[in-house]
C-alpha positions in Angstrom: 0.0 0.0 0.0 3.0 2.5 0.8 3.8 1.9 -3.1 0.7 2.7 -4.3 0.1 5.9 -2.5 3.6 7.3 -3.0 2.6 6.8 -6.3 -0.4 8.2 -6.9 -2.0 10.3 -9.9 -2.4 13.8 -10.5 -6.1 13.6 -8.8 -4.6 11.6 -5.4 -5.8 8.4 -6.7 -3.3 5.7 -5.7 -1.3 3.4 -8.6 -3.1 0.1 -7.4 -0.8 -3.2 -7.3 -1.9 -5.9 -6.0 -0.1 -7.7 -3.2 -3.3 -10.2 -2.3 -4.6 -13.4 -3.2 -7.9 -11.5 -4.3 -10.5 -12.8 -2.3 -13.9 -11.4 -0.1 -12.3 -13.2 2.8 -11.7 -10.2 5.3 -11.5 -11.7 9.1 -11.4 -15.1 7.8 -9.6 -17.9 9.5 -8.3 -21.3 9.0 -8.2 -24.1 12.2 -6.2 -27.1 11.4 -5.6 -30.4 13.3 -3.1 -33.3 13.3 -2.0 -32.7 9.6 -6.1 -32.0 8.8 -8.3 -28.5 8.4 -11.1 -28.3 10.2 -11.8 -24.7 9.0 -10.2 -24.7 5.9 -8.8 -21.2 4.4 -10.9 -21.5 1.2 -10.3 -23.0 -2.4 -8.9 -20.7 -5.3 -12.3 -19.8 -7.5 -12.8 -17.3 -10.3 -16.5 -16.7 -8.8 -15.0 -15.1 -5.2 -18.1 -15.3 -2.8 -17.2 -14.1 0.9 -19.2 -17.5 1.7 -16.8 -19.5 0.4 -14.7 -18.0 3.6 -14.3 -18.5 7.4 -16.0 -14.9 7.7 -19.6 -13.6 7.9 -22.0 -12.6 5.4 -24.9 -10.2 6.5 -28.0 -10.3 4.9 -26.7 -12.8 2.9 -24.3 -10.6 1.1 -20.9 -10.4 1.5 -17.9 -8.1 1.1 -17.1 -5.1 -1.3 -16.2 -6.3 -4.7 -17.7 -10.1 -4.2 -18.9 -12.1 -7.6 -16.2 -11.6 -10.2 -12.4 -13.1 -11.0 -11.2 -10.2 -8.9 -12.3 -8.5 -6.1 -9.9 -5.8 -5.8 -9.5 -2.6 -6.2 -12.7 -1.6 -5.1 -13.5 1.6 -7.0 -13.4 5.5 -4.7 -12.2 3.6 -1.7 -8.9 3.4 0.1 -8.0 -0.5 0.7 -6.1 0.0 3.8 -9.2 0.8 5.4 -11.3 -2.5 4.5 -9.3 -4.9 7.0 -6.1 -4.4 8.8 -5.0 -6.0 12.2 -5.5 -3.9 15.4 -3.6 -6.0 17.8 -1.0 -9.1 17.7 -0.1 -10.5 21.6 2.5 -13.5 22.3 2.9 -14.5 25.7 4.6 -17.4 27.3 3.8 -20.9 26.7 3.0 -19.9 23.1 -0.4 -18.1 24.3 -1.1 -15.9 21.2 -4.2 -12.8 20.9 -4.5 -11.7 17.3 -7.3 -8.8 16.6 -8.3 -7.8 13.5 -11.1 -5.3 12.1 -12.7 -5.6 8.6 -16.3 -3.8 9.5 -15.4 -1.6 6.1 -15.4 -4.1 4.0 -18.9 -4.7 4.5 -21.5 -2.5 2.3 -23.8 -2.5 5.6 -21.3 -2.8 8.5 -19.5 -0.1 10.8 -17.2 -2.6 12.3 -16.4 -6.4 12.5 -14.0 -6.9 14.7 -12.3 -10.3 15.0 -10.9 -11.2 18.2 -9.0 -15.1 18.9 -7.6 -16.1 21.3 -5.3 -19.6 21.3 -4.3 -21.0 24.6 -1.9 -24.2 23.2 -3.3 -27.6 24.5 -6.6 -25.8 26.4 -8.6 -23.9 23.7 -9.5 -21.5 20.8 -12.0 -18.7 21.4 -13.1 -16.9 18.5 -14.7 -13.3 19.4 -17.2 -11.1 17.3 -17.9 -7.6 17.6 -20.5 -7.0 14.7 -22.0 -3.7 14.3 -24.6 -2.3 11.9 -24.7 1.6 11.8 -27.5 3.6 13.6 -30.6 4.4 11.5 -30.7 8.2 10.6 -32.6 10.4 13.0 -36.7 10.5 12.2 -39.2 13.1 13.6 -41.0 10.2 15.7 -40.0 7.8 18.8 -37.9 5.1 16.7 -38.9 2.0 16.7 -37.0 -1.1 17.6 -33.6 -1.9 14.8 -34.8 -3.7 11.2 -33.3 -7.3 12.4 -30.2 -8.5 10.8 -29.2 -12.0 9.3 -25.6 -12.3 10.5 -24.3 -15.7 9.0 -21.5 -17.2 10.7 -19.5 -18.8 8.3 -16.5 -22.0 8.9 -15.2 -23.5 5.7 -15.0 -27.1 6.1 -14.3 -30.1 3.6 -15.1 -32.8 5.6 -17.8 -31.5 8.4 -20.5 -33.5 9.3 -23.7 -31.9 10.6 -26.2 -33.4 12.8 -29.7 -32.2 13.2 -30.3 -32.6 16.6 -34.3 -32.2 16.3 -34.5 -35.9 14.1 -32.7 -37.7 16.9 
């Protein structure tokens, strides 16, 4: 990104290069076990959907640029501030904290931000902060928020689902 504004056109637009594998997969993450994914990071396609990632859709739509070959540059907006880590924390016994926000790359989101937490041999927690932005001020008493579909997504090859109602 520091190329790409350094080398910007007449008008301030930045000379886009792409750095990126090209995918709607902002906050994503991948989980793997003994060799094996459980969450896998996603499979190369020419049709990027953010629902092929370990990310959220809302609504059911995805990120900025979502549907075609590529997904980047977005058009009038500034790529550094779609997704970029907030926070990265080692401590001792390999405990790791790794924070990232991606609420821009969402047509309807002020933030998404991404929060895990691995503890080696004891446990993964995965954290969501998912925020819509306030309706616009109106003359009468609001009413309660329209309801949002937020789809929590995890990539997996081999999962096996069990609806628990049928047993």
């Amino acid at each position: 990104p520091i190329y790409a504004y350094a080398h910007a056109d007449d008008k301030g637009n930045p000379h886009y290069i792409n750095l990126a594998h090209d995918d709607p997969d902002a906050n994503s993450f991948a989980l793997g076990f003994g060799g094996s994914f459980l969450f896998h990071p996603g499979n190369y396609s020419t049709d990027k959907r953010t629902e092929q990632a370990s990310t959220l859709t809302i609504d059911g739509k995805g990120q900025l640029g979502e549907g075609d070959a590529y997904t980047q540059p977005v058009k009038n907006v500034d790529m550094r501030t779609l997704a970029y880590l907030t926070g990265w924390k080692v401590g001792e016994h390999g405990r790791i904290i790794v924070e990232g926000e991606a609420g821009k790359a969402y047509p309807t989101l002020d933030r998404f931000r991404r929060s895990i937490v691995w503890m080696p041999r004891q446990y993964i927690l995965i954290l969501d902060d998912v925020r819509a932005p306030e309706p616009p001020e109106a003359p009468e008493p609001p009413g309660p928020p329209e309801p949002r579909l937020i789809m929590w997504r995890g990539n997996s090859e081999k999962a096996k689902f069990t609806d628990r109602s049928e047993e």
